[in-house]
PDB file of the backbone (N, CA, C, O) and the ligand in Angstrom, with CONECT records:
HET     ZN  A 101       1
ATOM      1  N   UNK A   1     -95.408 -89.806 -62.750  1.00  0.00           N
ATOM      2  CA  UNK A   1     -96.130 -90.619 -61.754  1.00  0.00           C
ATOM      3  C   UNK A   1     -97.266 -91.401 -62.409  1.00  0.00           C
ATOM      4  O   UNK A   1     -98.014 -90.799 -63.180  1.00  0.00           O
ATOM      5  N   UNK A   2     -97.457 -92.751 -62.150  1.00  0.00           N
ATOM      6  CA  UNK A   2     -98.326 -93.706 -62.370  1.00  0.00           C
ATOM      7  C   UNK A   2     -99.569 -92.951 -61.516  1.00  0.00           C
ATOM      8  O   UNK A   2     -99.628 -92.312 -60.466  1.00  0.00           O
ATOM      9  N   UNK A   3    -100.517 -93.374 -62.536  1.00  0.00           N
ATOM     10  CA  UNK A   3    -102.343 -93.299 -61.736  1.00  0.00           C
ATOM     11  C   UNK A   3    -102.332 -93.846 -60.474  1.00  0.00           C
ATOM     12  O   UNK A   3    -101.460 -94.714 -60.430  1.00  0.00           O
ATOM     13  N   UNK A   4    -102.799 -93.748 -59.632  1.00  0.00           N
ATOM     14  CA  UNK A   4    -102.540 -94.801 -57.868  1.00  0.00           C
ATOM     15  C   UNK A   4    -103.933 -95.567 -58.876  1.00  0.00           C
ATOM     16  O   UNK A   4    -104.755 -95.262 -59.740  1.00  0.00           O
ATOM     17  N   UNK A   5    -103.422 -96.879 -57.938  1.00  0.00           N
ATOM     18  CA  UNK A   5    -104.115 -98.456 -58.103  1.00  0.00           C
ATOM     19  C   UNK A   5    -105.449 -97.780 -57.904  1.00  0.00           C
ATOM     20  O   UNK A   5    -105.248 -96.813 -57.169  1.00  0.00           O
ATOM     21  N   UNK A   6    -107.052 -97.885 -58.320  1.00  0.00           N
ATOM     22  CA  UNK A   6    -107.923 -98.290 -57.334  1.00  0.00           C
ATOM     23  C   UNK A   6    -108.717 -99.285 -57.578  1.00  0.00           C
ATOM     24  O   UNK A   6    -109.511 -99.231 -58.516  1.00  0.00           O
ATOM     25  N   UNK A   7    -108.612-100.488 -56.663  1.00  0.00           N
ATOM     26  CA  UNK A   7    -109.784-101.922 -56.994  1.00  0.00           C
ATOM     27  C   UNK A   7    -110.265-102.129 -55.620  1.00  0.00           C
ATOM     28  O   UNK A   7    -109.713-101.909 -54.542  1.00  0.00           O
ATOM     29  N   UNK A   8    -111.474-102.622 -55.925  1.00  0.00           N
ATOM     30  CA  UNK A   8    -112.556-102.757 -55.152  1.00  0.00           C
ATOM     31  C   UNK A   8    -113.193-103.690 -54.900  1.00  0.00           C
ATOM     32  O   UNK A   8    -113.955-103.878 -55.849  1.00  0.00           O
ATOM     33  N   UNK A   9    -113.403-104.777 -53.766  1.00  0.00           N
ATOM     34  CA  UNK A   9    -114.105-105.885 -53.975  1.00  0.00           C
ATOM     35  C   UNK A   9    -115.040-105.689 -54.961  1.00  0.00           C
ATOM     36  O   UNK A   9    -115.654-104.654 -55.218  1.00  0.00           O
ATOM     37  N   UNK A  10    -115.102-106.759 -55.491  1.00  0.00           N
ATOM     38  CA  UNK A  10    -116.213-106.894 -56.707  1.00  0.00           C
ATOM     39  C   UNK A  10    -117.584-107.999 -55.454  1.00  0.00           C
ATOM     40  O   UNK A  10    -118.689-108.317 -55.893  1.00  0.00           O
ATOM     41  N   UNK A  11    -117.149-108.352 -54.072  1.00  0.00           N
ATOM     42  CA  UNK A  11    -118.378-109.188 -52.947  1.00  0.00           C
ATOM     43  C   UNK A  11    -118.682-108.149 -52.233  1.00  0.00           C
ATOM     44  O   UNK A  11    -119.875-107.858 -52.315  1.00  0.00           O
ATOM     45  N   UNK A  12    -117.884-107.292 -51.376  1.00  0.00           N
ATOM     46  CA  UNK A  12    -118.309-106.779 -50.291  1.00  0.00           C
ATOM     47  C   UNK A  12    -117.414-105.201 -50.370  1.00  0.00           C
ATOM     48  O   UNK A  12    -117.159-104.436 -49.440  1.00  0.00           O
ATOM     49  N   UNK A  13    -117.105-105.085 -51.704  1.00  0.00           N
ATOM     50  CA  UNK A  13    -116.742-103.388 -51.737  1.00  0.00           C
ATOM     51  C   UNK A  13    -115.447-102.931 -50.274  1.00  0.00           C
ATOM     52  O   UNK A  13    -115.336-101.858 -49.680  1.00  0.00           O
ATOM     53  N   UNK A  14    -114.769-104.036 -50.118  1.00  0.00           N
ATOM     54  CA  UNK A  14    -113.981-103.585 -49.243  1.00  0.00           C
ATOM     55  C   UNK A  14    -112.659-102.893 -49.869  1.00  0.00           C
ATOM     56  O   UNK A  14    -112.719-102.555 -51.051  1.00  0.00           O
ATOM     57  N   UNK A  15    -111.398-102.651 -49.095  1.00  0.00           N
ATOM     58  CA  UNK A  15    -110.291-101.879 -49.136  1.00  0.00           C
ATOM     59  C   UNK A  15    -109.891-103.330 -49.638  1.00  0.00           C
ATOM     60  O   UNK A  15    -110.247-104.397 -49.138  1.00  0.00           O
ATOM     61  N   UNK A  16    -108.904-103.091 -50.961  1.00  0.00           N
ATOM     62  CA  UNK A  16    -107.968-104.130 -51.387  1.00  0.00           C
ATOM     63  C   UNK A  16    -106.452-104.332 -50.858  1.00  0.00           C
ATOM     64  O   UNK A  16    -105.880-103.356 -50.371  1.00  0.00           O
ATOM     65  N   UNK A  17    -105.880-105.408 -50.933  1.00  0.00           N
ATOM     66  CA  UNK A  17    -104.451-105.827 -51.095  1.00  0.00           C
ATOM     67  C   UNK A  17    -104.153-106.303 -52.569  1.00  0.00           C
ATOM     68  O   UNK A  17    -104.994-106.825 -53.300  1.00  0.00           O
ATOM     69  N   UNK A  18    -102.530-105.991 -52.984  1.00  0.00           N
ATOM     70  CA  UNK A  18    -102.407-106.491 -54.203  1.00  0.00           C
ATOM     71  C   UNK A  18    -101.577-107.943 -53.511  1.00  0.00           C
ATOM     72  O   UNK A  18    -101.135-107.913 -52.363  1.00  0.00           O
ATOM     73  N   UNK A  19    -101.473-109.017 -54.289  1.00  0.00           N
ATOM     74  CA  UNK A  19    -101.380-110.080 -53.866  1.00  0.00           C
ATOM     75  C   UNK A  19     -99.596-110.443 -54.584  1.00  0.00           C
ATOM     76  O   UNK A  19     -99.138-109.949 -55.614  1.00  0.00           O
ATOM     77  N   UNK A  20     -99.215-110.981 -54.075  1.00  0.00           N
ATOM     78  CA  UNK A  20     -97.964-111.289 -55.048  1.00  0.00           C
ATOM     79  C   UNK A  20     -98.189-112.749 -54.639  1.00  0.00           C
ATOM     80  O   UNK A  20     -98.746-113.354 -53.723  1.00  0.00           O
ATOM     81  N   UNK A  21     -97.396-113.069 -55.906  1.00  0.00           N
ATOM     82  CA  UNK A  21     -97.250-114.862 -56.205  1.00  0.00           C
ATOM     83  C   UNK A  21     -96.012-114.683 -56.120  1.00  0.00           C
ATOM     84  O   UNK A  21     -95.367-113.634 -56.097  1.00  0.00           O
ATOM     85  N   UNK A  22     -95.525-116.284 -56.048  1.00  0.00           N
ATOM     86  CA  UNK A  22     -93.986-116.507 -55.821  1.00  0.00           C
ATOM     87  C   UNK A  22     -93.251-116.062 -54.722  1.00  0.00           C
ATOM     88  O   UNK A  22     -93.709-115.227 -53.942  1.00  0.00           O
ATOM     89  N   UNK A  23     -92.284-116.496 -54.618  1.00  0.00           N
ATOM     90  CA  UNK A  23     -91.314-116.414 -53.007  1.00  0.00           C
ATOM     91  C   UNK A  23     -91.027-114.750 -52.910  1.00  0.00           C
ATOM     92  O   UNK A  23     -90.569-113.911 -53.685  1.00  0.00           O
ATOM     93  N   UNK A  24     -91.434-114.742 -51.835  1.00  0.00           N
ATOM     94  CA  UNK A  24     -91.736-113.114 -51.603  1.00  0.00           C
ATOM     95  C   UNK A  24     -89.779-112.408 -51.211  1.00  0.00           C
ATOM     96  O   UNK A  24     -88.961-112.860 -50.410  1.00  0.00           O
ATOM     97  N   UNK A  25     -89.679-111.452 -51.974  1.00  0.00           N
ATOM     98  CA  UNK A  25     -88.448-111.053 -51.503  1.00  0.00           C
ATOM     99  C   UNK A  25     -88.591-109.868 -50.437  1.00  0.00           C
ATOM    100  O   UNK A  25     -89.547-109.093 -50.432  1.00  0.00           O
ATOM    101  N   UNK A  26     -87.349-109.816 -49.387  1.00  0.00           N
ATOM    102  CA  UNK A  26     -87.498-109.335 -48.103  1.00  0.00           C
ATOM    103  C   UNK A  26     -88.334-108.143 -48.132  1.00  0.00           C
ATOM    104  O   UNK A  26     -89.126-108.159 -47.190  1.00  0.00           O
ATOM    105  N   UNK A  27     -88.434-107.183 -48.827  1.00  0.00           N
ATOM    106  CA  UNK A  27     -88.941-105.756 -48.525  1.00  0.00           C
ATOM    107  C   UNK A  27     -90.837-106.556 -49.418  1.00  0.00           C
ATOM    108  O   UNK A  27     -91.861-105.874 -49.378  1.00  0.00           O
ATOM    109  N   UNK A  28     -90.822-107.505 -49.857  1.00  0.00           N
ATOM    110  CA  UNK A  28     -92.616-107.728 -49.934  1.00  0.00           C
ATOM    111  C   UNK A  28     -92.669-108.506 -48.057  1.00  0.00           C
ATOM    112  O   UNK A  28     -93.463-108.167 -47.180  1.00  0.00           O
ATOM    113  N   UNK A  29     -92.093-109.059 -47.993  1.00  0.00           N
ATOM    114  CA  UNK A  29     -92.056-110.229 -46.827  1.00  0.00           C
ATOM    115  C   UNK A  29     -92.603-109.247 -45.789  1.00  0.00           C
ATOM    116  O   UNK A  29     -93.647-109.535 -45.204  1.00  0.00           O
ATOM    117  N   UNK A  30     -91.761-107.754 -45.446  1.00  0.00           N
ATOM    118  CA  UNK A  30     -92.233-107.032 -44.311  1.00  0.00           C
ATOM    119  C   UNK A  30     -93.788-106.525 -45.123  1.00  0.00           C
ATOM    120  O   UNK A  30     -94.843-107.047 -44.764  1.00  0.00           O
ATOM    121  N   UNK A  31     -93.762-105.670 -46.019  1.00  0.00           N
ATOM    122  CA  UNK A  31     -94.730-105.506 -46.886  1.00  0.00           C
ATOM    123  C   UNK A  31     -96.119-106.056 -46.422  1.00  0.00           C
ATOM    124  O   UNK A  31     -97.092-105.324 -46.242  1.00  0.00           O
ATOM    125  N   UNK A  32     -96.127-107.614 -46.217  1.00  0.00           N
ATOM    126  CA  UNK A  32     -96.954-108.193 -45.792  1.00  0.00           C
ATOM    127  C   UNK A  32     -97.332-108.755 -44.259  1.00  0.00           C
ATOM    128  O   UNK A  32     -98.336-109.394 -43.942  1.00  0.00           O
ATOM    129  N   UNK A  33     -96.162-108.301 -43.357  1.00  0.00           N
ATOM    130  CA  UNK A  33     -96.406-108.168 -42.420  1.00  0.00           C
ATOM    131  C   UNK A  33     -97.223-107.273 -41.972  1.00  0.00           C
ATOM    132  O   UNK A  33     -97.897-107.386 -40.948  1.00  0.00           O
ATOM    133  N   UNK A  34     -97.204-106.367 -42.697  1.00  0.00           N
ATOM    134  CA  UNK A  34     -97.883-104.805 -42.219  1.00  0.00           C
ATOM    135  C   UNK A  34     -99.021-104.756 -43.048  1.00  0.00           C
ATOM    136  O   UNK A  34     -99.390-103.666 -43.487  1.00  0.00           O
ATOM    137  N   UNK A  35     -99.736-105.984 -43.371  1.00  0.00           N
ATOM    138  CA  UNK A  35    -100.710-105.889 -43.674  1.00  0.00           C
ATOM    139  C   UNK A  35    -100.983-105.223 -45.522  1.00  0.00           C
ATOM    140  O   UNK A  35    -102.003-105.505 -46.151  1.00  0.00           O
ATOM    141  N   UNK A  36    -100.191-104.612 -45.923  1.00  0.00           N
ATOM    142  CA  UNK A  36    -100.091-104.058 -46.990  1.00  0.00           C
ATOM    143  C   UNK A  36    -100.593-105.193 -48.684  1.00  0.00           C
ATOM    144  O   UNK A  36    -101.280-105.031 -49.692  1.00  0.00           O
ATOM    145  N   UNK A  37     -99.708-106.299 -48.072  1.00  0.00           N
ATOM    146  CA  UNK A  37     -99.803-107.053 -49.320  1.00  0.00           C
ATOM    147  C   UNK A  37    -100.132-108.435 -49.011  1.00  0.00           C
ATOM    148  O   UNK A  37     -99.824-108.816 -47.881  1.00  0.00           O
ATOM    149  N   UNK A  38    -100.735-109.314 -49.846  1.00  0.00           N
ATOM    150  CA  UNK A  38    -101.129-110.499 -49.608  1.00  0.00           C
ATOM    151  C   UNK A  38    -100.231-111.605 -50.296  1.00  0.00           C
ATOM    152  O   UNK A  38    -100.021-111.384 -51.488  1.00  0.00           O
ATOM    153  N   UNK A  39     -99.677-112.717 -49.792  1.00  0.00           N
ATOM    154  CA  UNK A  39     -98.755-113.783 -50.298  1.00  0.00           C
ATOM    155  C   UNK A  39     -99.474-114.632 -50.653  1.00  0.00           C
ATOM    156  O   UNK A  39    -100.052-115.256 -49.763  1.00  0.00           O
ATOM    157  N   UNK A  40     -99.800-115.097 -52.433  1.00  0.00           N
ATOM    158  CA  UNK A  40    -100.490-115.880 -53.062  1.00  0.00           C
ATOM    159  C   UNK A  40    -100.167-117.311 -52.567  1.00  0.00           C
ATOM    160  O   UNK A  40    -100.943-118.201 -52.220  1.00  0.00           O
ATOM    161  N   UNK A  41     -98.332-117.291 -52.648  1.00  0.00           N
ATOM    162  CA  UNK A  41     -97.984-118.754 -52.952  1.00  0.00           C
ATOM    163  C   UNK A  41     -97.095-119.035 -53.674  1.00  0.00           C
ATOM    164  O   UNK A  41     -96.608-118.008 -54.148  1.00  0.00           O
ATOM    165  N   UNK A  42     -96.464-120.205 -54.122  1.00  0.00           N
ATOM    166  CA  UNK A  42     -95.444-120.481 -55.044  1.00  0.00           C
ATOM    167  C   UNK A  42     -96.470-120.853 -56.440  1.00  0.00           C
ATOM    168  O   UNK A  42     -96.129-120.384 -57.526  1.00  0.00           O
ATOM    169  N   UNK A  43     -97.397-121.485 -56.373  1.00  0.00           N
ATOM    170  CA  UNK A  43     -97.316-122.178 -57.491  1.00  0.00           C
ATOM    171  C   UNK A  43     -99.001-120.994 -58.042  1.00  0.00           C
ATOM    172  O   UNK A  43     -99.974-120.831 -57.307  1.00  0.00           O
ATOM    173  N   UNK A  44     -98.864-120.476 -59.237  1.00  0.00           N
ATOM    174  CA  UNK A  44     -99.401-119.870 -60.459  1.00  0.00           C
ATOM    175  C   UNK A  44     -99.770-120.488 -61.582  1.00  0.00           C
ATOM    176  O   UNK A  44     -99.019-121.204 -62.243  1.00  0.00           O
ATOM    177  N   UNK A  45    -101.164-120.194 -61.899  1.00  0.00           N
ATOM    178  CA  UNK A  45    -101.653-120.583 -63.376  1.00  0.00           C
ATOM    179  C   UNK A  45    -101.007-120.153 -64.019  1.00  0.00           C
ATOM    180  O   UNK A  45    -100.690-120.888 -64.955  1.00  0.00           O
ATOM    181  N   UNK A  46    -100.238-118.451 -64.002  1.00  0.00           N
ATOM    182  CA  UNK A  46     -99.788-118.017 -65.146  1.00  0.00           C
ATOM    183  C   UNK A  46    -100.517-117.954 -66.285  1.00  0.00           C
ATOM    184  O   UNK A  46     -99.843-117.584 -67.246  1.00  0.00           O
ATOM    185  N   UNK A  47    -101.690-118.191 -66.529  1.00  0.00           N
ATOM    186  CA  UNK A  47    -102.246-117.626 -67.825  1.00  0.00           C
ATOM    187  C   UNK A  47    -103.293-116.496 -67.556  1.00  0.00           C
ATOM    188  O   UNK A  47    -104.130-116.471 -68.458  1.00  0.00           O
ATOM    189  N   UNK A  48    -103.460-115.735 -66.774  1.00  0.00           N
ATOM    190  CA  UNK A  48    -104.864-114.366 -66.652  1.00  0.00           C
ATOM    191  C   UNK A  48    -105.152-115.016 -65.400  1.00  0.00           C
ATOM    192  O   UNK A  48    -104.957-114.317 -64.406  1.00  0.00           O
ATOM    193  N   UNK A  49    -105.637-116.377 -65.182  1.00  0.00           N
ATOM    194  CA  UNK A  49    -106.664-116.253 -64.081  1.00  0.00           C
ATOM    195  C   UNK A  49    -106.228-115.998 -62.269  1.00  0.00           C
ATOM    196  O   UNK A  49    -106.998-115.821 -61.325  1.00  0.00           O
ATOM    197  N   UNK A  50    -104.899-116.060 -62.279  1.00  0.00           N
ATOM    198  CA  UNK A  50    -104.971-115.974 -61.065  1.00  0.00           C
ATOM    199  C   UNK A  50    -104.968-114.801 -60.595  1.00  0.00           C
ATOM    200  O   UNK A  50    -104.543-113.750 -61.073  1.00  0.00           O
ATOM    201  N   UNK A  51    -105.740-115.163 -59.095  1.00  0.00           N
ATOM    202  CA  UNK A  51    -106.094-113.675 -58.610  1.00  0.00           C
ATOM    203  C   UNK A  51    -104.910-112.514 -58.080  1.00  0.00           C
ATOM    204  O   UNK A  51    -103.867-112.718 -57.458  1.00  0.00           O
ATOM    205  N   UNK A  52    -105.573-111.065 -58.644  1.00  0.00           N
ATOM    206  CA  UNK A  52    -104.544-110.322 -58.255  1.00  0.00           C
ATOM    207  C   UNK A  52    -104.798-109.780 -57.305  1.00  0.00           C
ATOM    208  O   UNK A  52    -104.041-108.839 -57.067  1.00  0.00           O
ATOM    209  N   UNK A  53    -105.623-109.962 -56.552  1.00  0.00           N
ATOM    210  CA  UNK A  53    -106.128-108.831 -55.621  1.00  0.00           C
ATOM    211  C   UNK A  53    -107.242-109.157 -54.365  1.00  0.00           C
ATOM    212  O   UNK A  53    -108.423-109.384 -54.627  1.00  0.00           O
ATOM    213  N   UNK A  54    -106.786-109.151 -53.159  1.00  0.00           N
ATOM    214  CA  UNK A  54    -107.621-109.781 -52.088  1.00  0.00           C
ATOM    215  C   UNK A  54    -107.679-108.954 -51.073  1.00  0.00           C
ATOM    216  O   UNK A  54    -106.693-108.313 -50.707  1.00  0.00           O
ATOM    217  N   UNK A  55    -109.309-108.843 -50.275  1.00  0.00           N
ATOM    218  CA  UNK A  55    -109.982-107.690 -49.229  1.00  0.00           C
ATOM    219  C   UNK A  55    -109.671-108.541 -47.764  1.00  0.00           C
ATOM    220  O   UNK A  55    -109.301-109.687 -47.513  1.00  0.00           O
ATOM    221  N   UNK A  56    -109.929-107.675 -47.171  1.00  0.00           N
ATOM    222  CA  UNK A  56    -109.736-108.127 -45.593  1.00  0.00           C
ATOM    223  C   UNK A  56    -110.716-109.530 -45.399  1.00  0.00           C
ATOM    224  O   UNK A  56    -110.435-110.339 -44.515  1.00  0.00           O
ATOM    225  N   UNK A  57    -111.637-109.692 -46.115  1.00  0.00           N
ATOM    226  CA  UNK A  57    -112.507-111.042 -46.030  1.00  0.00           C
ATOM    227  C   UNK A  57    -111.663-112.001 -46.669  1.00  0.00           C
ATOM    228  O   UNK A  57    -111.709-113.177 -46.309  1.00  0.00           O
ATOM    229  N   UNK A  58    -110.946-111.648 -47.520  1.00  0.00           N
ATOM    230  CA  UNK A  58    -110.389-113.389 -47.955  1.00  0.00           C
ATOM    231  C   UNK A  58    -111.060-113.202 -49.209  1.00  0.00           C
ATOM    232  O   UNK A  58    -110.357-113.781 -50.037  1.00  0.00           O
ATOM    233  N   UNK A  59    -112.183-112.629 -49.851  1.00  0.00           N
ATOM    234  CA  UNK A  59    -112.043-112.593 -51.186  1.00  0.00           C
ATOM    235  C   UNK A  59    -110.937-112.310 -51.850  1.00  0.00           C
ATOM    236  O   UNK A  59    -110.144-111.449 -51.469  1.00  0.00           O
ATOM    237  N   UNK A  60    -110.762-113.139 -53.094  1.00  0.00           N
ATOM    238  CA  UNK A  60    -109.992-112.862 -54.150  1.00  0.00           C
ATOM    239  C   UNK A  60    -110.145-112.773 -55.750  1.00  0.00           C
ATOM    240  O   UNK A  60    -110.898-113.492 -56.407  1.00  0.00           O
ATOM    241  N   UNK A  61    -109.267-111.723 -56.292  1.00  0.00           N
ATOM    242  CA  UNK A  61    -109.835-111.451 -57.936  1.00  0.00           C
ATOM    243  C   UNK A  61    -108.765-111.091 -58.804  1.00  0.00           C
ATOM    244  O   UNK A  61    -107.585-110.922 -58.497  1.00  0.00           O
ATOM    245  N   UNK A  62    -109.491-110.957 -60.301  1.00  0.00           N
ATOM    246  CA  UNK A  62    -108.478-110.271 -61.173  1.00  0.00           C
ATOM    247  C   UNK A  62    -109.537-109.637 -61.875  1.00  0.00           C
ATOM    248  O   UNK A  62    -110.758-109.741 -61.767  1.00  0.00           O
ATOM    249  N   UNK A  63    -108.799-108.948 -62.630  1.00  0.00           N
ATOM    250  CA  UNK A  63    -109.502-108.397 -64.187  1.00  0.00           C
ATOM    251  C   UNK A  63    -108.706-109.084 -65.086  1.00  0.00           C
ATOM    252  O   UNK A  63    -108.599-108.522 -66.176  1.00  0.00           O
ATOM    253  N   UNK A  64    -108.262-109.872 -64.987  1.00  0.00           N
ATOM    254  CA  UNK A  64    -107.692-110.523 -66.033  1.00  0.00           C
ATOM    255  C   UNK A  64    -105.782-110.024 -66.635  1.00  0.00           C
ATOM    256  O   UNK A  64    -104.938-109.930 -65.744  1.00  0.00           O
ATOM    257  N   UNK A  65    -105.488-109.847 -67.647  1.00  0.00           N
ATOM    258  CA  UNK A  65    -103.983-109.816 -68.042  1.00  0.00           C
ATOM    259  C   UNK A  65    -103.519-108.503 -67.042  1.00  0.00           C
ATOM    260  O   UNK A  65    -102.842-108.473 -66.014  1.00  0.00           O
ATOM    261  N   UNK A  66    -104.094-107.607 -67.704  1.00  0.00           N
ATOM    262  CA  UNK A  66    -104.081-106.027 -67.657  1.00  0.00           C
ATOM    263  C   UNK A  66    -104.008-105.899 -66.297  1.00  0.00           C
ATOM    264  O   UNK A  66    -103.336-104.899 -66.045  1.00  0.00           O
ATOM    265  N   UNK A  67    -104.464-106.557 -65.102  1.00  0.00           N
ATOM    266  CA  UNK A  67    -104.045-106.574 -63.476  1.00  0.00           C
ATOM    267  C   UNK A  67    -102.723-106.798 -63.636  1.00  0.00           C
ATOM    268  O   UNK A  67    -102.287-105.648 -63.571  1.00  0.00           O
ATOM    269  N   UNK A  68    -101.977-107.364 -63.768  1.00  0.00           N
ATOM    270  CA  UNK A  68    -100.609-108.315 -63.655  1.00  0.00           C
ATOM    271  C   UNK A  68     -99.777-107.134 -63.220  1.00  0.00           C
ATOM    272  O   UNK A  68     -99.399-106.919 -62.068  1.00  0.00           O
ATOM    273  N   UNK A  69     -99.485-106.225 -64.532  1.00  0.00           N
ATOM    274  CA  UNK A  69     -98.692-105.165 -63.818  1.00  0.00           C
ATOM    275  C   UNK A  69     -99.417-103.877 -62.845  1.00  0.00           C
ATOM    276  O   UNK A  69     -98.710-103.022 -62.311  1.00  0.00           O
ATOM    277  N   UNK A  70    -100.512-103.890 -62.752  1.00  0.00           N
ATOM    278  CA  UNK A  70    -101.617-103.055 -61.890  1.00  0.00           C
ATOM    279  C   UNK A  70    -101.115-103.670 -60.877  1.00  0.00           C
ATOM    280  O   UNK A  70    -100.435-102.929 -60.167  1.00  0.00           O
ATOM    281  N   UNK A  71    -101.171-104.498 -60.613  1.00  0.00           N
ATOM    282  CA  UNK A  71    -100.815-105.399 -58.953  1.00  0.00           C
ATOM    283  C   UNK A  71     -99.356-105.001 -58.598  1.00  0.00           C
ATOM    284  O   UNK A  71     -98.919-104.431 -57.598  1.00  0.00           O
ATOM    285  N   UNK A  72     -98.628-105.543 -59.890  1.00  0.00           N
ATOM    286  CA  UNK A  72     -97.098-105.241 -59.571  1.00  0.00           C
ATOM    287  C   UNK A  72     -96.898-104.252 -58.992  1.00  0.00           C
ATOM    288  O   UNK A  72     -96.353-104.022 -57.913  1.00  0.00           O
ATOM    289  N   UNK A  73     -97.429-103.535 -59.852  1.00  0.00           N
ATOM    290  CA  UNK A  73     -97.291-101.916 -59.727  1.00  0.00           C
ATOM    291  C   UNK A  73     -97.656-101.288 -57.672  1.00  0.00           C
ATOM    292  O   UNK A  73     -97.033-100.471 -56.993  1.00  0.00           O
ATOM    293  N   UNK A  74     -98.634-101.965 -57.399  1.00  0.00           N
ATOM    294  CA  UNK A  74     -99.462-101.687 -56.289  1.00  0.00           C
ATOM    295  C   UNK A  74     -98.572-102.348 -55.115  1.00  0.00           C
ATOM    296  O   UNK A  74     -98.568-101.826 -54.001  1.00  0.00           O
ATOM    297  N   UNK A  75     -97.745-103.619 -55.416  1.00  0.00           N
ATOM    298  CA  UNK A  75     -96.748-104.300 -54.549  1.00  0.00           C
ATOM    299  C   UNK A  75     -95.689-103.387 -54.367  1.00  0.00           C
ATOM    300  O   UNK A  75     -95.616-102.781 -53.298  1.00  0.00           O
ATOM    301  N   UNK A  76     -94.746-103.177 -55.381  1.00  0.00           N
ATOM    302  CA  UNK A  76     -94.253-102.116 -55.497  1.00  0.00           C
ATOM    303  C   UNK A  76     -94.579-100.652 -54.505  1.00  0.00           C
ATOM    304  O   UNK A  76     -93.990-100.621 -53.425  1.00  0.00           O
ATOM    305  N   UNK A  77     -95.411 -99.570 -54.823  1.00  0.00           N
ATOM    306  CA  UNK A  77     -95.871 -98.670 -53.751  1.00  0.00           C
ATOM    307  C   UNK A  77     -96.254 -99.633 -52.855  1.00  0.00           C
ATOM    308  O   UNK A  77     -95.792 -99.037 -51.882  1.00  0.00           O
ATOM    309  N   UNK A  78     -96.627-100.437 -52.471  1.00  0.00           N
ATOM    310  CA  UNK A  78     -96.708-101.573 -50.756  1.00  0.00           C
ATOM    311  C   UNK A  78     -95.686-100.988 -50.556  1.00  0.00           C
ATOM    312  O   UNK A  78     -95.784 -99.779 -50.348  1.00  0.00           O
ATOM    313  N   UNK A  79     -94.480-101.548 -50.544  1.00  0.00           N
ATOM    314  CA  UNK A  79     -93.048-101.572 -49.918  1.00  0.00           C
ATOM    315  C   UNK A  79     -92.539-100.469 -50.051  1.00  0.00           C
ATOM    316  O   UNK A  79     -91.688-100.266 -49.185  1.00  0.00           O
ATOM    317  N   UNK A  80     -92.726 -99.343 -51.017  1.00  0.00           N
ATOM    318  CA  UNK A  80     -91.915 -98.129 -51.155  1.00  0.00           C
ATOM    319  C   UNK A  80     -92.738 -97.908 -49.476  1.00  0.00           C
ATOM    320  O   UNK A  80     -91.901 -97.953 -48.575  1.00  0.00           O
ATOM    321  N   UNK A  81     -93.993 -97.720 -49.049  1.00  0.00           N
ATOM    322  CA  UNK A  81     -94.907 -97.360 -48.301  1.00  0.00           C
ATOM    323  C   UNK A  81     -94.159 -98.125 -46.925  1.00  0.00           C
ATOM    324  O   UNK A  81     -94.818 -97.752 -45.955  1.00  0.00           O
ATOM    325  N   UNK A  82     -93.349 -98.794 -46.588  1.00  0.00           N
ATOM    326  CA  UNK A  82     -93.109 -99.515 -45.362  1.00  0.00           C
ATOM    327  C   UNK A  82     -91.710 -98.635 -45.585  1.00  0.00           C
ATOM    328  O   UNK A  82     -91.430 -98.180 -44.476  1.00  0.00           O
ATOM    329  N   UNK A  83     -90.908 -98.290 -46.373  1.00  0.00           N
ATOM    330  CA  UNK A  83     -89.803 -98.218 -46.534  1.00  0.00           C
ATOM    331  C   UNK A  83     -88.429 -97.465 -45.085  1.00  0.00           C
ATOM    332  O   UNK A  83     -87.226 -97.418 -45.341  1.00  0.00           O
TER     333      UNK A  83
HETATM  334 ZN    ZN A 101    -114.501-108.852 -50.176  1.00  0.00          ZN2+
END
């Protein structure tokens, strides 16, 4: 078993979502119905900066590379979690 995710607004210390980029496939799609995960979008910097991770305010963040699969990872348990 993987460490569970934990990130934290870095504005207002709230409960996070991991965010996915790109066309969401069906089990993120409900995922994010239920509040679990946040839908970036189609289009990505792809180099570190885009954000991985957004609070019930609409802030959004990364830590940089090392999020990428932290997030994945966190999308992932999203949907196992609706399953
Ligand atoms: Zn926040």
């Amino acid at each position: 078993m993987a460490a569970p995710v934990e990130e934290h607004c870095p504005t207002c210390g709230a409960k996070w979502v991991p965010i996915q980029w790109g066309l969401p496939v069906d089990e993120v799609r409900v995922a994010a119905e239920a509040g679990l995960v946040a839908l970036g979008g189609c289009f990505t910097q792809d180099d570190g900066t885009d954000p991985r991770w957004q609070c019930p305010n609409e802030h959004r963040w990364t830590n940089g590379r090392r999020d990428e699969r932290r997030s994945q990872a966190a999308v992932l348990e999203a949907c196992a979690g609706t399953g």
